[in-house]
N, C-alpha and C positions, 0 to 999 in steps of 0.2 A: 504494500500500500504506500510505501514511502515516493515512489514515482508519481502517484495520484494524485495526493499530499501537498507535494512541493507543483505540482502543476494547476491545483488549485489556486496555489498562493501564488504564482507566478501569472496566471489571468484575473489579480486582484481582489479575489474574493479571500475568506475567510474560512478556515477548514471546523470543521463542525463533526465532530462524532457522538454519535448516537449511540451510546452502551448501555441500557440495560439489564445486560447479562453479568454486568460488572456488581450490580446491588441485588440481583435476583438469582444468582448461583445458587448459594445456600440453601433459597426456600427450593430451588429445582434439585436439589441433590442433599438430600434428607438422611444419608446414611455418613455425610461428612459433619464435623465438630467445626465451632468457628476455627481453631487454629488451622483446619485443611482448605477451609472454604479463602481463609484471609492469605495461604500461600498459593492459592490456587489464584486470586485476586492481585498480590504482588507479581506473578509472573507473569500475569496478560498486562498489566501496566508496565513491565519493563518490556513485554514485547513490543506495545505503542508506542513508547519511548524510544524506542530502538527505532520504530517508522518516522516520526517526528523529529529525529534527528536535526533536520537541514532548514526546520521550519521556526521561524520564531514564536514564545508564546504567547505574544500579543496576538497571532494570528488564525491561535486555536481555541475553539469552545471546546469544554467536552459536557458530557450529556451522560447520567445515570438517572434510573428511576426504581422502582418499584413494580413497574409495568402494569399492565391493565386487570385487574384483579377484585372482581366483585365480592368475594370472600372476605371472611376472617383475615387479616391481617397476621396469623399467629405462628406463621411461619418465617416470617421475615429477617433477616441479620440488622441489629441495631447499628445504628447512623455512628454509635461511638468506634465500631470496629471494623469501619470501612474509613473513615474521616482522615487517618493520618493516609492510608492508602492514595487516595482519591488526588490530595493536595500534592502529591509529589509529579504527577500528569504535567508534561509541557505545555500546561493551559494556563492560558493568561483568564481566563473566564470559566467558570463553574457553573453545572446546572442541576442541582438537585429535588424533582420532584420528590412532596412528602406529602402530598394534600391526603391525609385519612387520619383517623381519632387515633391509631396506633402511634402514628409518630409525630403527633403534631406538637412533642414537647424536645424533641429531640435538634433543633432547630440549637439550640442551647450548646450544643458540641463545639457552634464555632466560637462562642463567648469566650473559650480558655485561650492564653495566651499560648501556651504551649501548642495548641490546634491552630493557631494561625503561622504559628513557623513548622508546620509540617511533623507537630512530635504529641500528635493527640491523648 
């Protein structure tokens, strides 16, 4: 994707990734513990990084959610154990959907100092 990426940026626009699957592993793979889910989540993030290499991070959004989920909420990996993950992304701009009663207090993660320099 890194050729994609940098061609994005190169006809002025702005690269945008869509990841979902980055906050929604855990509830999809039920038989992993946060710690497998959260190495399983650092390694797809150093593989991004790896693509974004050549890209400034002014020039990147990236994009996690919770996905479309009319259910119980009560699967889901807490915002505190994704959050130092998430902030180390060569993104200059962060998008995290949280719009449900499950986590509407979790918002609070980015209040620590320590979470705002990447060590949540």
């Amino acid at each position: 994707m890194r050729e994609e990426y940098e061609a994005i940026v190169a006809a002025g626009f702005q690269v945008q990734i869509d990841d979902p699957r980055l906050a929604m592993h855990y509830m999809l793979t039920p038989d992993e513990d946060v710690a497998q889910a959260r190495g399983w989540a650092w390694r797809r993030v150093e593989i991004l990084n790896h693509a974004l290499r050549n890209v400034a991070p002014e020039q990147v959004r990236h994009h996690t959610c919770y996905g479309i989920n009319m259910g119980p909420r009560t699967s889901d990996m807490e915002l505190k154990h994704l959050a130092d993950i998430i902030v180390t992304i060569r993104a200059g701009f962060y998008s995290f959907e949280m719009a449900n009663p499950r986590h509407e207090h979790e918002w609070r993660v980015w209040s620590t100092s320590s979470c705002r320099t990447a060590r949540c």
